[in-house]
C-alpha positions in Angstrom: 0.0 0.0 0.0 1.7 3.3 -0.9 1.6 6.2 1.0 4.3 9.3 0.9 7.1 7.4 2.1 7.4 5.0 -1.0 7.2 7.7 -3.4 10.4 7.6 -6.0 12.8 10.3 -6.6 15.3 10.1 -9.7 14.3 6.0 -10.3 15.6 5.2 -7.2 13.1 3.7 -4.6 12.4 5.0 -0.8 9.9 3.0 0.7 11.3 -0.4 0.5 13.5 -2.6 3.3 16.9 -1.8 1.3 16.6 1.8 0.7 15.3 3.7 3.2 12.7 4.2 6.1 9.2 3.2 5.6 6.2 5.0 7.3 4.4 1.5 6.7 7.2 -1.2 7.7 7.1 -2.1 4.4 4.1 -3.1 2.2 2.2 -5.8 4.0 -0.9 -7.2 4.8 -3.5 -4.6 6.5 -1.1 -2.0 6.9 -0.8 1.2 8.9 0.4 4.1 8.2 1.9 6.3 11.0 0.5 9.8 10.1 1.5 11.3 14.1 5.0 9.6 13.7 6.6 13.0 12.7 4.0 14.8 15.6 5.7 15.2 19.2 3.3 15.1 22.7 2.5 18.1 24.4 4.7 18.7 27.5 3.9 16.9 30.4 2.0 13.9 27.9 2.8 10.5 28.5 3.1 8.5 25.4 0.7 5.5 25.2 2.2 2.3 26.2 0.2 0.0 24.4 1.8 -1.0 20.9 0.1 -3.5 17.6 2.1 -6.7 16.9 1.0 -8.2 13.7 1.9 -11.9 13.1 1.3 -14.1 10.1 -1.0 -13.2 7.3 -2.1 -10.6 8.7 -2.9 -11.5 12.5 -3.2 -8.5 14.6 -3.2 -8.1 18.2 -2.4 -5.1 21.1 0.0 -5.5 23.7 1.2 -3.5 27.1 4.6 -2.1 26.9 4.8 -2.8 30.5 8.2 -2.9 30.9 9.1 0.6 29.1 10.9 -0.8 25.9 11.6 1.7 23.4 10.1 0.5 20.5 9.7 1.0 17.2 7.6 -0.1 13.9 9.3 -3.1 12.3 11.1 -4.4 16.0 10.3 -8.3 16.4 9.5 -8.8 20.4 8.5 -11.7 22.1 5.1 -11.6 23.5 2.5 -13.0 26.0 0.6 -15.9 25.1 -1.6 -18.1 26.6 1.2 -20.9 27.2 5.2 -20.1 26.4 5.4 -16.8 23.9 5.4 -15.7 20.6 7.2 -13.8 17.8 5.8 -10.9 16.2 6.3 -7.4 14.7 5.4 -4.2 15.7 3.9 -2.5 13.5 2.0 0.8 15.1 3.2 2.6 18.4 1.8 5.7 19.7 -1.5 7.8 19.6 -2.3 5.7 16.8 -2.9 2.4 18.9 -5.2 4.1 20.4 -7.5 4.8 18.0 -7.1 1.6 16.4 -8.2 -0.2 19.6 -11.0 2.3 20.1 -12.2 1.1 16.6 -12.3 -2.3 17.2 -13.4 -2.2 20.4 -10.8 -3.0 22.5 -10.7 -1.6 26.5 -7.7 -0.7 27.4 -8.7 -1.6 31.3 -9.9 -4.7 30.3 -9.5 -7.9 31.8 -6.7 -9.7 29.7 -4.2 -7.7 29.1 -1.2 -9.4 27.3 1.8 -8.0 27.9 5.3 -7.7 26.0 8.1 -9.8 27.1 11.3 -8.2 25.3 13.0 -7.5 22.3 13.5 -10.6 20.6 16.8 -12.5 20.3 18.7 -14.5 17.8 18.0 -17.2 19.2 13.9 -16.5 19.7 14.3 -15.9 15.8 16.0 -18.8 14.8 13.3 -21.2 16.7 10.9 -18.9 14.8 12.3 -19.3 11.8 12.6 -23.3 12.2 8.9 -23.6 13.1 7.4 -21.4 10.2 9.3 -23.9 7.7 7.9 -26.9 9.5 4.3 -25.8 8.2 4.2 -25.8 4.2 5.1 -29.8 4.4 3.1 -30.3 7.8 0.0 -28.7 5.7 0.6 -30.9 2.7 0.7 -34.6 5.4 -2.6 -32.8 7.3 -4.7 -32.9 4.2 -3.8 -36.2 3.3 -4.5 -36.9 7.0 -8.6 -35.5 6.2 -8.8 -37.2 3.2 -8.0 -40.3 4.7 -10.4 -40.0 7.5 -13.2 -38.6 4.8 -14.0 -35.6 6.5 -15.6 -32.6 4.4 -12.7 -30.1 5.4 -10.3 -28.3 3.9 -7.1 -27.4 5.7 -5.8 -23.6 4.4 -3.1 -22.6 6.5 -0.9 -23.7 9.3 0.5 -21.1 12.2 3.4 -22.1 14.7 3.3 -20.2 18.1 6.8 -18.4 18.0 8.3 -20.5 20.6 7.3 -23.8 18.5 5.0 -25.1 21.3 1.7 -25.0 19.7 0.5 -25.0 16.2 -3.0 -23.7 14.9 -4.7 -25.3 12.0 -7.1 -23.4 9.7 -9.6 -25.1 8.0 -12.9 -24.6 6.1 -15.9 -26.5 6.1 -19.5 -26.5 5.3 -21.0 -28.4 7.9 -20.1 -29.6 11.1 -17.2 -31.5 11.7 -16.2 -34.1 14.0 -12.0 -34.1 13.6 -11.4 -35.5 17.3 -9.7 -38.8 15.5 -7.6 -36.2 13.1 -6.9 -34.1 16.2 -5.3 -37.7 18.1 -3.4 -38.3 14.5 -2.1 -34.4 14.3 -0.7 -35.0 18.4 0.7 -38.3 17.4 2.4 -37.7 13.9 3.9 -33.7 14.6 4.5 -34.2 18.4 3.0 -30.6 19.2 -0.2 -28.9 20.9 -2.4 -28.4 18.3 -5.6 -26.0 18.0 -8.1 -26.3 15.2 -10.1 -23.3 14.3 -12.2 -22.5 11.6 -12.5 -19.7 9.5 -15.2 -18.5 6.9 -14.8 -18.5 3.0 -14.0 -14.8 3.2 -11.4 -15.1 5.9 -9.5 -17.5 4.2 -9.4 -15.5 1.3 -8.1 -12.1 3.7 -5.4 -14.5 5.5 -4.1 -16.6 1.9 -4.5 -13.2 -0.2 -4.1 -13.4 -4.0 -4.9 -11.2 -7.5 -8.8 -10.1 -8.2 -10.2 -10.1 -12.0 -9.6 -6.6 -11.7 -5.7 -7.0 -11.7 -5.1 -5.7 -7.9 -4.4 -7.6 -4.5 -8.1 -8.6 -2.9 -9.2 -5.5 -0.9 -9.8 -8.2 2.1 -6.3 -9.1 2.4 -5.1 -5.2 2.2 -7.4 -2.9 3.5 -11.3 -4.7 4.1 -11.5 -5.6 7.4 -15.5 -5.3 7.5 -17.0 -8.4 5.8 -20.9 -6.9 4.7 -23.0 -9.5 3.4 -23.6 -8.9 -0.3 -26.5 -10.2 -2.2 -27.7 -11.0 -5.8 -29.9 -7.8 -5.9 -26.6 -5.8 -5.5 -25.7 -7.0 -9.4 -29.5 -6.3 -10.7 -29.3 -2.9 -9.8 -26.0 -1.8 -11.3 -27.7 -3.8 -14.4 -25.0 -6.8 -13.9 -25.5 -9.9 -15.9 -26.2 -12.8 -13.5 -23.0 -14.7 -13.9 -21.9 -17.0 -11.0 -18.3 -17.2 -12.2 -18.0 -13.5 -13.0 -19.5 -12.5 -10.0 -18.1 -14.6 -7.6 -14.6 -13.4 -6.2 -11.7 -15.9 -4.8 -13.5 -17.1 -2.0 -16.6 -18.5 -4.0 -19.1 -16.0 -2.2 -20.5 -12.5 -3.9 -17.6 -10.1 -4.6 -17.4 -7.5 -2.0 -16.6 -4.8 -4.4 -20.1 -5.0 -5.7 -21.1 -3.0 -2.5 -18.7 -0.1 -3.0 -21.3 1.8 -5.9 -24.5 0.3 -4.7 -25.4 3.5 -2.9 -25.0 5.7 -5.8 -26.8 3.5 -8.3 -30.1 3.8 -5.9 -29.6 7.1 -5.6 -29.5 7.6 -9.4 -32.7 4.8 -9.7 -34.3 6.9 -7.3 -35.6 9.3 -10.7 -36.3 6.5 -12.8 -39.9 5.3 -13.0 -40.7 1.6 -12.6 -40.1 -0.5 -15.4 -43.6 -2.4 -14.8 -45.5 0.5 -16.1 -46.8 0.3 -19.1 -46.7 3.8 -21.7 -50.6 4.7 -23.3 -50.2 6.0 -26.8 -52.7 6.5 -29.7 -50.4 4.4 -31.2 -50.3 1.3 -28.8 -48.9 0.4 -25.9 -45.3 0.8 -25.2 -43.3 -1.6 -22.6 -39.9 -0.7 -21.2 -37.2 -2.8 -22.7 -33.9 -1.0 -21.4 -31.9 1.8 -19.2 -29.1 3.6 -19.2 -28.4 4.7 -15.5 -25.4 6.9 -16.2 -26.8 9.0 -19.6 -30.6 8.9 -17.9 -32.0 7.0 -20.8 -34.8 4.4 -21.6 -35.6 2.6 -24.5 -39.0 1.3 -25.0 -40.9 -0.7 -27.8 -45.1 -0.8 -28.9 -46.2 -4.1 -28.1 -46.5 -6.6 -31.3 -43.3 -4.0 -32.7 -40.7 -5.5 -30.1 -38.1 -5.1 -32.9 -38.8 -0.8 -32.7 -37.2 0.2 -29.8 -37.8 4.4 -28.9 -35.3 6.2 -26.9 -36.4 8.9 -24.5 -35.4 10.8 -21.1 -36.3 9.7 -17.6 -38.3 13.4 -17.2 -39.6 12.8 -21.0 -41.1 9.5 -19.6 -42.0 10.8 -16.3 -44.0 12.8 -17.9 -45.9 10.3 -20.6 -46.8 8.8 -17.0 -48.0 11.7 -16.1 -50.3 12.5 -18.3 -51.9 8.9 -18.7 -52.0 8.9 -15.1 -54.7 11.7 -15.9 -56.6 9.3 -17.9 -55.0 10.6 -21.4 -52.6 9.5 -24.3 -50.2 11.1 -26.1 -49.8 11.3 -30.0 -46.5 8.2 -30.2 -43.5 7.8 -28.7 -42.1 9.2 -32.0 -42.2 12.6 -31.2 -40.0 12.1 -28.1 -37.8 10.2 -29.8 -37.4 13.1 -32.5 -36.7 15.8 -29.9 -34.0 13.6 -28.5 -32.2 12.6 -31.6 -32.1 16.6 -32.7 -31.0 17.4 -29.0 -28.0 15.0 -29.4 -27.0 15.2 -32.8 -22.5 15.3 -33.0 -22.0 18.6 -35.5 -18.7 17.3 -37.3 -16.3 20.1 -39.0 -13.9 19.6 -41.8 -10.5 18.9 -40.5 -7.9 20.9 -43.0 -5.4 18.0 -44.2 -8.2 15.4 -44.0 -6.8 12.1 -45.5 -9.2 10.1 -47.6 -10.2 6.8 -46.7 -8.8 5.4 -49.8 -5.4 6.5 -49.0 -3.9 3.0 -48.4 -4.9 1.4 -51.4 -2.2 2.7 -54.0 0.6 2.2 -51.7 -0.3 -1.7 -51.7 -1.1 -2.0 -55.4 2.1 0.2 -56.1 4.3 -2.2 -53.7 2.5 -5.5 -55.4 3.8 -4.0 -59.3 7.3 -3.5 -57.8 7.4 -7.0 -56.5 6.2 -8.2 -59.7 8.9 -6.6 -61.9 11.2 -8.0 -59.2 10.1 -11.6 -59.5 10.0 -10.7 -63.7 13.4 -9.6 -63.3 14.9 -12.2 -60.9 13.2 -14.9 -63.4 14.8 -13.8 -66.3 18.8 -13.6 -64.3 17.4 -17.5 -63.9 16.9 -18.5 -67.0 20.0 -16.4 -68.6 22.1 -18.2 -65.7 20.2 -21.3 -66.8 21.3 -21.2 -69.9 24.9 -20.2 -70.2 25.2 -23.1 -67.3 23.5 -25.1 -70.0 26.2 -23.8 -73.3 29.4 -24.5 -70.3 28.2 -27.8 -70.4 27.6 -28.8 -73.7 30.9 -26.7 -74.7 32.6 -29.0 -72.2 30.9 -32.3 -73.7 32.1 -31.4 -77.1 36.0 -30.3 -76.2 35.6 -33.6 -74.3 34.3 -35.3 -77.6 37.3 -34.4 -79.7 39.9 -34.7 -77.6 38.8 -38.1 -77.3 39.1 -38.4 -80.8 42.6 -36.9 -81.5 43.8 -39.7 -79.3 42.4 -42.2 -81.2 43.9 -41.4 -84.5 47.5 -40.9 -82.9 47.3 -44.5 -81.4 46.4 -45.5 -84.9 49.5 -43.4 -86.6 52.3 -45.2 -84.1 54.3 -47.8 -86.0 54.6 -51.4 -85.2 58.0 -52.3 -84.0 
């Protein structure tokens, strides 16, 4: 996610690990930018000492600075957990926590409060690092594991507390299911604690991440954190067609996107008359076929003419309803039709210089001539090297032929001894 710290000066980037400081600690899942980071407290203010620790794939959670660390976004600490510790990354200190935790609903005087241990050591990062490559094979022998046991489950992910005591398996399903005999097979093959939780469609989407038909990262796994249910009437009023495949994002469900313009395609549909009712002309009865939302349009045809489609304004068809609604008819939808095509009729001008349309057809036949003569020309250096191959050759035969016959008539001219 870019903000002002990744912006690039003279091709060479600032907002990355190698080259410089990044408001962001680099761009990652769910990301924060620090916008007080360059703001200092007023004299007297105590900073706040709780700081945001994200973990893998995006796993968030808020921790006490209880023993007065100076921290920073992008330090790896060791923190509280429910048995042993884990390894994580700050990634917000400040005011900003605050907020964040006000957002989400989170008491500062609450209950639990987890607390951080300490900067991490090399050591608390190596045993990290061990665990986190344990879980790409481990995931691989725990779906085999499901299959074998039949049960309707799919395992997504695999996360390793940081000090390699406990590992979380996230699955899917959709139904209940009963994995106490996979549970007695994960203890007995991986020698750990596990803990099976599962996750919706949508969060498994947010925590694996991945590229939308659009072309950009999936909005869950950068920025959505608020999962709004999204239904099929969403597409029918932004006149989508009904396509499961197109419609449906990575996780299988609605695509959340589809929300994001709802509001402002009711507000345009809000002028639009119903599409149920029916136009009374002296000509016949006309029946809406179409609408433009964005150019305010609708296109409507007489009934036994569905081929004849008129085009007229929302307010021109407003007020057609109007007027039968008083019990009367207008003339056709003609008219209306008329006054629209003369209100948006394109005035062209003659562009001085104008090329004709034509203009590419002598160049080709022009070309085509030239590589006629050519072949005309490289036929006839053929047959002239053709034939003076063919005179060498019978000039050759024929010195052949006499000298052949020269030697001959000495043979016959030597005497007898």
């Amino acid at each position: 996610m870019a903000c002002a710290s990744c912006s690039t000066k003279d091709g060479s980037p600032k907002g990355c690990k190698n080259n410089g400081t990044c408001g962001t600690d680099s761009c990652n899942k769910l990301t924060v930018f620090d916008w007080l980071a360059n703001m200092s407290l007023p004299n007297g203010e105590k900073p706040f000492d709780w700081v945001e620790v994200r973990y893998k794939n995006g796993r968030k959670h808020y921790y006490k600075n209880t023993e007065n660390l100076t921290l920073s976004i992008g330090d790896i600490v060791a923190t509280q957990a429910q048995a042993g510790h884990d390894i994580g990354m700050v990634t917000l200190t400040g005011e900003l926590v605050r907020v964040q935790m006000k957002r989400k609903n989170i008491a500062p005087e609450g209950e639990e409060i987890l607390k951080i241990y300490r900067k991490a050591t090399q050591k608390d990062i190596d045993i990290w690092q061990k665990s986190r490559d344990k879980e790409e094979p481990m995931k691989v022998k725990a779906r085999q594991f499901a299959i074998d046991l039949k049960l309707q489950m799919k395992i997504s992910d695999i996360e390793f507390q940081g000090d390699g005591s406990k590992a979380t398996f996230y699955y899917t399903a959709e139904e209940r299911v009963d994995f106490r005999e996979l549970i007695k097979v994960f203890a007995r093959e991986f020698r750990t604690r596990i803990e099976m939780r599962q996750v919706g469609f949508r969060q498994e989407a947010s925590r694996l991440g991945g590229i939308g038909s659009c072309g950009r990262e999936l909005c869950c796994s950068t920025w959505l954190t608020d999962f709004r249910s999204v239904s099929t009437s969403a597409a029918r009023y932004q006149q989508l067609s009904l396509n499961p495949q197109k419609l449906a994002g990575q996780c299988g469900k609605l695509k959340c996107c589809l929300n994001y313009e709802l509001d402002t395609y009711l507000d345009a549909l809000k002028e639009f008359p119903k599409t149920e009712i029916k136009l009374k002309t002296d000509k016949g009865i006309a029946v809406c076929q179409k609408t433009d939302i964005f150019k305010g349009h609708m296109w409507y045809a007489y009934e036994g003419e569905w081929m004849n489609w008129h085009k007229i304004t929302v307010q021109q068809a407003n007020e057609i309803i109007e007027i039968n609604s008083q019990n009367k008819t207008v003339t056709s939808l003609e008219e209306y039709a008329l006054d629209l095509a003369e209100d948006t009729k394109v005035e062209f001008e003659n562009v001085v210089g104008q090329d004709s349309l034509t203009r590419f057809d002598s160049p080709k036949r022009n070309k085509k001539r030239k590589n006629n003569r050519r072949k005309g020309n490289q036929n006839k250096k053929n047959t002239q090297n053709n034939q003076t191959k063919q005179s060498g050759s019978n000039t050759k035969n024929e010195t052949s032929k006499t000298n052949q016959n020269k030697r001959r008539r000495n043979n016959k001219r030597k005497p007898t001894k």
